[in-house]
N, CA, C and O atoms as CSV, one atom per row, in Angstrom:
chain,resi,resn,atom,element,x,y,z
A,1,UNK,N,N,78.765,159.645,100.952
A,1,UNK,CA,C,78.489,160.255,102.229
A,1,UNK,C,C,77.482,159.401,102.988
A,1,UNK,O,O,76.365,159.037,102.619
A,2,UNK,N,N,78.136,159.155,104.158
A,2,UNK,CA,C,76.896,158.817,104.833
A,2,UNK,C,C,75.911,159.562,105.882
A,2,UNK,O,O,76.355,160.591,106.390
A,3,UNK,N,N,74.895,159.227,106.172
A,3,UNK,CA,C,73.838,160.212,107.366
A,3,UNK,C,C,73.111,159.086,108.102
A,3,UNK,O,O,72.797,158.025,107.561
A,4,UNK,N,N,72.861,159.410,109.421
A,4,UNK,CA,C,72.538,158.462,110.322
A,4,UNK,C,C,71.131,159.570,110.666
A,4,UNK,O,O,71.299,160.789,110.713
A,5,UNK,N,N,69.921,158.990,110.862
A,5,UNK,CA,C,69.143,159.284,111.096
A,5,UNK,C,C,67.894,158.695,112.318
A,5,UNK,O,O,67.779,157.478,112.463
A,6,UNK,N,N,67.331,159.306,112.845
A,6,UNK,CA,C,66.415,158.830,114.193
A,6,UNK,C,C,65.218,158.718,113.447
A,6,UNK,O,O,64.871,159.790,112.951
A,7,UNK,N,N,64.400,157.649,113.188
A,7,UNK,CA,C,62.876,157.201,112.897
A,7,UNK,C,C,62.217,156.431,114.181
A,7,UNK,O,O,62.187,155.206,114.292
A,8,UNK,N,N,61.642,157.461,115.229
A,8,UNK,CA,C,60.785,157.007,116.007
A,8,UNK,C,C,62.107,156.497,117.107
A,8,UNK,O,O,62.685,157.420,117.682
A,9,UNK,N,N,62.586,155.053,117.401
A,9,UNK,CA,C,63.192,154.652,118.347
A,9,UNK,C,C,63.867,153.616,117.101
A,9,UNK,O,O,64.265,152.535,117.536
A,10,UNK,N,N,64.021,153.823,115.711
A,10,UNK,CA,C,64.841,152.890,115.458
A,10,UNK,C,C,66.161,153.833,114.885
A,10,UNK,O,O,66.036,155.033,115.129
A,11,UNK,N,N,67.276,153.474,114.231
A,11,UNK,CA,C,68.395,153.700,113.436
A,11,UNK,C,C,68.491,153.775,112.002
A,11,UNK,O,O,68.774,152.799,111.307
A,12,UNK,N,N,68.314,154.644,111.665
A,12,UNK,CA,C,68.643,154.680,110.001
A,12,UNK,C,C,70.330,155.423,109.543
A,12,UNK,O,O,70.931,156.483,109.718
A,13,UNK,N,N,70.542,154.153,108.907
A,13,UNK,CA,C,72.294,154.323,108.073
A,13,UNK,C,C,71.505,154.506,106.527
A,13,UNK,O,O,70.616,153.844,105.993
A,14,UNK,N,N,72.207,155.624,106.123
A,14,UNK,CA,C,72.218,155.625,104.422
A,14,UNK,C,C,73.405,156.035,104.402
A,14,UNK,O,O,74.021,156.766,105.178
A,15,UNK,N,N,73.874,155.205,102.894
A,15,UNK,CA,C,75.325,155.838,102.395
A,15,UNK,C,C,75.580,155.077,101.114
A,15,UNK,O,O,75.802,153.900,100.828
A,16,UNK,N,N,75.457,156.258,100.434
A,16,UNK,CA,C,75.145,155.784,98.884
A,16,UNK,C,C,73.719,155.370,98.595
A,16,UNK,O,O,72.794,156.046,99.045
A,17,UNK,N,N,73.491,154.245,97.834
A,17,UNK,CA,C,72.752,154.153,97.546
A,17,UNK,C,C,71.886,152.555,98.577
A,17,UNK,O,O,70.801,152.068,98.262
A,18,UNK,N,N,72.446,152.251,99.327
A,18,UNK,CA,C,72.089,151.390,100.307
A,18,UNK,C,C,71.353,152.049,101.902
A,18,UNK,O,O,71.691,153.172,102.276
A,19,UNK,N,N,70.522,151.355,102.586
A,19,UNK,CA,C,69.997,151.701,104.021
A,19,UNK,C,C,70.073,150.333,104.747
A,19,UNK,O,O,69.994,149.178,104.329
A,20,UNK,N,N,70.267,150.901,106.062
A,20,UNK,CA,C,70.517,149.836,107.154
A,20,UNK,C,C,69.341,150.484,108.478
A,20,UNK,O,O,69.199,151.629,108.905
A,21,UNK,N,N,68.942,149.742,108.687
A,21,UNK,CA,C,67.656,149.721,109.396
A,21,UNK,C,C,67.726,148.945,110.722
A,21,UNK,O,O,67.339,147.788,110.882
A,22,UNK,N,N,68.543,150.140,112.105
A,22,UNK,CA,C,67.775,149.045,113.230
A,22,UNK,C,C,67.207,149.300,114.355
A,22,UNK,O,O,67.256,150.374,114.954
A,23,UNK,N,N,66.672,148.366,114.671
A,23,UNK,CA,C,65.594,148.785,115.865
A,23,UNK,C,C,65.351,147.846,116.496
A,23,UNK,O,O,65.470,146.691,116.087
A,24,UNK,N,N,64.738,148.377,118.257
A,24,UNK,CA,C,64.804,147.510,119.084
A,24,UNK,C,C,63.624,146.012,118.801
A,24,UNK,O,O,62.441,146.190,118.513
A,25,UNK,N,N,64.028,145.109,118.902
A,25,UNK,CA,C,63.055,144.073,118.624
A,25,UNK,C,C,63.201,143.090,120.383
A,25,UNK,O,O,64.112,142.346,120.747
A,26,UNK,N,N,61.840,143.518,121.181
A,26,UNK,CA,C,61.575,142.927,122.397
A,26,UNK,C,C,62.457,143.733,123.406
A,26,UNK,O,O,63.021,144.795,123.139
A,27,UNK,N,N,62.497,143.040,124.669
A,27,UNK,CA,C,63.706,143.517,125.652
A,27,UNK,C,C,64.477,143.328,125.082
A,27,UNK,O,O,64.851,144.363,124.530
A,28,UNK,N,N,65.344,142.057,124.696
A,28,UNK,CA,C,66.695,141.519,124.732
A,28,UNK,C,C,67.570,141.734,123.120
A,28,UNK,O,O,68.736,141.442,122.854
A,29,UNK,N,N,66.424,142.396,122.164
A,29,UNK,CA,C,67.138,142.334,120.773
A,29,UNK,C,C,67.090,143.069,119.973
A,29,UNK,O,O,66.180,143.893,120.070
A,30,UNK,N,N,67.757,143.139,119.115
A,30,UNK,CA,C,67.232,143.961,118.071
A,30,UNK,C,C,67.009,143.666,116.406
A,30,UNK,O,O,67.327,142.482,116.288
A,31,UNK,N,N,66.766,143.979,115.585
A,31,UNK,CA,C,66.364,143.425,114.324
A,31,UNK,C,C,67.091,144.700,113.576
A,31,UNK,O,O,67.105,145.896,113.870
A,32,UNK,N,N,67.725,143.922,112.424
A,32,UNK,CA,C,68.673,144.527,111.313
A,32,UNK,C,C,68.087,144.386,110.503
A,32,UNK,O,O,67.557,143.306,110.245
A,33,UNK,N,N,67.947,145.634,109.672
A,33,UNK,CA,C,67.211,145.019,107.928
A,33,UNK,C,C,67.866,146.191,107.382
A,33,UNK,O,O,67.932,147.339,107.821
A,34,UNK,N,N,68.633,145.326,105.674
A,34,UNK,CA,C,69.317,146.180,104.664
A,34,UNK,C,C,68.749,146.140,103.222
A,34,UNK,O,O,68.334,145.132,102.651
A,35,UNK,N,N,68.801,147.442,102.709
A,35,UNK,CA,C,68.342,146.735,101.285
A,35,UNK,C,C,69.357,147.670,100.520
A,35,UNK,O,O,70.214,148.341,101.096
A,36,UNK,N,N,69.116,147.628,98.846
A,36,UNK,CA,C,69.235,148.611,98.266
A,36,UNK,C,C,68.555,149.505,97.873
A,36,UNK,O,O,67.526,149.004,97.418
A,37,UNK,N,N,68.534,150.966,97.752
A,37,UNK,CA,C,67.569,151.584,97.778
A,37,UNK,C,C,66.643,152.078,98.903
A,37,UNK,O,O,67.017,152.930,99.710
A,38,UNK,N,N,65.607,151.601,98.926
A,38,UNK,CA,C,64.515,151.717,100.387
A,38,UNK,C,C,64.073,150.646,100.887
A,38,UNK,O,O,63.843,149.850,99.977
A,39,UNK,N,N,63.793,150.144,102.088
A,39,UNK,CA,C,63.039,149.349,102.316
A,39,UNK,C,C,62.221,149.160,102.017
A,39,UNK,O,O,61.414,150.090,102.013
A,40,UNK,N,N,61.782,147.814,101.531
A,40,UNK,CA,C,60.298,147.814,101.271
A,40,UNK,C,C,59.235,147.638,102.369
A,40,UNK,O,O,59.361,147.058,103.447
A,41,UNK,N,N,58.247,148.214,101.903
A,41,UNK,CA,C,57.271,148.735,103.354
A,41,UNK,C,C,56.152,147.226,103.474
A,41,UNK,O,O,55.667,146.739,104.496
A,42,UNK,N,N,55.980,146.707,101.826
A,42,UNK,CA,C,54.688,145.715,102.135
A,42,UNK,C,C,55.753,144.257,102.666
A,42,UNK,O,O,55.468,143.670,103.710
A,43,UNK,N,N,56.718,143.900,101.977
A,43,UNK,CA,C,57.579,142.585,102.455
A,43,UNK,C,C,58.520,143.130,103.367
A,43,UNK,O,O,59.553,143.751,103.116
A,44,UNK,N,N,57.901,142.737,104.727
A,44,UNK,CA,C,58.900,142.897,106.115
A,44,UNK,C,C,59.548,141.477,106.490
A,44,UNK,O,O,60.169,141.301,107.538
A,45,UNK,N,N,59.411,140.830,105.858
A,45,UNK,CA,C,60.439,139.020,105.823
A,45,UNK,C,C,59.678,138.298,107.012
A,45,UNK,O,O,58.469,138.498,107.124
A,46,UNK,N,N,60.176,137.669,107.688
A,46,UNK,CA,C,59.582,136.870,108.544
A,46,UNK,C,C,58.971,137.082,109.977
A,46,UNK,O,O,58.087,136.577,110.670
A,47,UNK,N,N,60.209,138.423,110.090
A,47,UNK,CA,C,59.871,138.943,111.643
A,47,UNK,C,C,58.714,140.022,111.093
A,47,UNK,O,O,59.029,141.017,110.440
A,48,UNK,N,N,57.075,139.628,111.513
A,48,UNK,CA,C,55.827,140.632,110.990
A,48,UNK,C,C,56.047,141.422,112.557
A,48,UNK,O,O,56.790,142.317,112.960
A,49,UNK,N,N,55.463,140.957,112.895
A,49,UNK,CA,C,54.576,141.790,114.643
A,49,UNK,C,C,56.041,141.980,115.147
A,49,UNK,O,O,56.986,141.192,115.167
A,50,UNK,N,N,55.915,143.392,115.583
A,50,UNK,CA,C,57.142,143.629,116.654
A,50,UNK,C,C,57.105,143.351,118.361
A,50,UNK,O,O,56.390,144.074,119.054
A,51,UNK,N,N,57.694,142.564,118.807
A,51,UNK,CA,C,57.496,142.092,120.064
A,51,UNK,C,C,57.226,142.998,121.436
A,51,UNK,O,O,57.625,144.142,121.216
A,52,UNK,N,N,56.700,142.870,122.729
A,52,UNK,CA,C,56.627,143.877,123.034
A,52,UNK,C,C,57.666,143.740,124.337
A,52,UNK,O,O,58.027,142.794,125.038
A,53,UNK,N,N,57.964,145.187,124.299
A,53,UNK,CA,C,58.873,145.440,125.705
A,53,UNK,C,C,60.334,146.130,125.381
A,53,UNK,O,O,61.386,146.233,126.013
A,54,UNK,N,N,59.779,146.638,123.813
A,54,UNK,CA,C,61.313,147.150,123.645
A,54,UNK,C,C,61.061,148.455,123.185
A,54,UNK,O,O,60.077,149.069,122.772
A,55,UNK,N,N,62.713,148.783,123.458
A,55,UNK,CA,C,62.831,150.755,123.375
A,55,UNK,C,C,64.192,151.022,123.377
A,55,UNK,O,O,64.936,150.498,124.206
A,56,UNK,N,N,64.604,151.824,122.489
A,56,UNK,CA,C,65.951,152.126,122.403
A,56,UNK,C,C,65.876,153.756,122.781
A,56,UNK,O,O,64.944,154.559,122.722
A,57,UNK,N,N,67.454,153.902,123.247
A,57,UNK,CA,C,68.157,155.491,123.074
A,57,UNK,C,C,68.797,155.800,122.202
A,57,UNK,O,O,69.869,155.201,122.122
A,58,UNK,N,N,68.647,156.327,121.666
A,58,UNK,CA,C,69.402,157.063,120.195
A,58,UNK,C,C,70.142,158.369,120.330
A,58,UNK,O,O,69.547,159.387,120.683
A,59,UNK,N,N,71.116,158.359,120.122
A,59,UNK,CA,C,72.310,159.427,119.956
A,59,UNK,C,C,72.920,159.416,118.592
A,59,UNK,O,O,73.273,158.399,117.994
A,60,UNK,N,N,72.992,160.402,118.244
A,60,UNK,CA,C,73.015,161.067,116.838
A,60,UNK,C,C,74.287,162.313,116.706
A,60,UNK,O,O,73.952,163.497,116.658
A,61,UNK,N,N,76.142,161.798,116.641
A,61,UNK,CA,C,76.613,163.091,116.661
A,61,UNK,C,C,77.584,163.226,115.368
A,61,UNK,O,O,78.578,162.517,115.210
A,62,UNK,N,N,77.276,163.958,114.710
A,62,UNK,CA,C,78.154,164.133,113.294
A,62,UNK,C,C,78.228,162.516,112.643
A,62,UNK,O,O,77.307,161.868,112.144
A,63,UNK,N,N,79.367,162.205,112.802
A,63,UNK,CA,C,79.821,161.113,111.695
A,63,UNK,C,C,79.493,159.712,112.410
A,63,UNK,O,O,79.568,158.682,111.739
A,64,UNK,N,N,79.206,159.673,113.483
A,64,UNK,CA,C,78.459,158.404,114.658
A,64,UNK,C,C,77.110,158.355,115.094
A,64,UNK,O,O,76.374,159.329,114.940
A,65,UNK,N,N,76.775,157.446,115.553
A,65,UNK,CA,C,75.352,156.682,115.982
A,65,UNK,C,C,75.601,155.893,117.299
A,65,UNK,O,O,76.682,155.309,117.375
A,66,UNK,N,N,74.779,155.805,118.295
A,66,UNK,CA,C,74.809,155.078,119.120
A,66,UNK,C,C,73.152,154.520,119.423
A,66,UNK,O,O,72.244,155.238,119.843
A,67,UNK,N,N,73.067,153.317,119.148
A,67,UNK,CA,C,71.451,152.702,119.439
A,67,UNK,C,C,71.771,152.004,120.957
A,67,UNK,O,O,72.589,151.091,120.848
A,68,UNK,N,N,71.280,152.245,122.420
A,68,UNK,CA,C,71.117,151.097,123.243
A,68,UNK,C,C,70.157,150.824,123.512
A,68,UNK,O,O,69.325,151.694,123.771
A,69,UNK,N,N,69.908,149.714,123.556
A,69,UNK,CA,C,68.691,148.788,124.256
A,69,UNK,C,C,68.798,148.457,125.649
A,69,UNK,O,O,69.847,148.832,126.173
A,70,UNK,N,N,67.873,147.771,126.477
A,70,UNK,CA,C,68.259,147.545,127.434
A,70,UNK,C,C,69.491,146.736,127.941
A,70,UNK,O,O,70.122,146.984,128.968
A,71,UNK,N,N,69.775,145.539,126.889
A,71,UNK,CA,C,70.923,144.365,126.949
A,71,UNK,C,C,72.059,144.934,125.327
A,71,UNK,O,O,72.936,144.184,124.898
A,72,UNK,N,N,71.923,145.577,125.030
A,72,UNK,CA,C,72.169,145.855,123.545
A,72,UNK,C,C,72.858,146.835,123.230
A,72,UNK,O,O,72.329,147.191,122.177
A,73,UNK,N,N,74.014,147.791,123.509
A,73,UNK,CA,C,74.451,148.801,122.880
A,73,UNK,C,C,75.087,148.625,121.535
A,73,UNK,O,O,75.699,147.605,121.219
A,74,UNK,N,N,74.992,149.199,121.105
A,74,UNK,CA,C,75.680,149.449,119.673
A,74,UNK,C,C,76.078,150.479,119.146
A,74,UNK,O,O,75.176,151.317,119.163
A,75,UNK,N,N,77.539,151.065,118.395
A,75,UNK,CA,C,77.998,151.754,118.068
A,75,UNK,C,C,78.234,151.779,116.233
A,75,UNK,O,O,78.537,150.827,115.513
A,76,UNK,N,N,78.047,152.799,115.956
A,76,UNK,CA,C,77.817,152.791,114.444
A,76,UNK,C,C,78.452,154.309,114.215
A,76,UNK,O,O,78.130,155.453,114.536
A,77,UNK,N,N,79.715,153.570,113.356
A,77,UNK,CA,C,80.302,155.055,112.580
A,77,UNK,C,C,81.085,154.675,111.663
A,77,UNK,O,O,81.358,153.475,111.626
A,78,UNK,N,N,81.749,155.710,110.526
A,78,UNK,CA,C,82.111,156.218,109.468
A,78,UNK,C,C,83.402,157.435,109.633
A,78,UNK,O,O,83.589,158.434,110.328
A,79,UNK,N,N,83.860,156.969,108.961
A,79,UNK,CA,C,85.225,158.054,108.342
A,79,UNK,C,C,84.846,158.870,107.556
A,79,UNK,O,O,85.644,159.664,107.058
């Protein structure tokens, strides 16, 4: 099963035992991070400081996700 969830202005995918993590990174982008399990909170990889000027809309309906950014929509769903 999967569940799509709202943390603040980013995207959370779980399904199974994996998470997909995204969120707006600056105006123009956004930043993807997957692991197994949970993210880890102390190793955030290379991208540290989050840039400034970004903000997403989040829509959340049953079995779909929609994250847009200002330049950025994205659609995220499951069967």
């Amino acid at each position: 099963m999967t569940t799509f969830s709202n943390d603040g202005d980013a995207l959370e995918v779980l399904h199974q035992h994996e998470v997909l993590r995204v969120e707006p990174w600056g105006p123009d982008s956004v930043r993807v991070r997957a692991a197994m399990g949970l993210l880890p909170l102390s190793d955030v990889g290379a991208l540290q400081e989050r840039p400034a000027g970004g903000t997403a809309t989040l829509t959340i309906e049953g079995n779909s996700a929609t994250s847009s950014t200002a330049r950025w929509p994205s659609r995220w769903c499951c069967p």
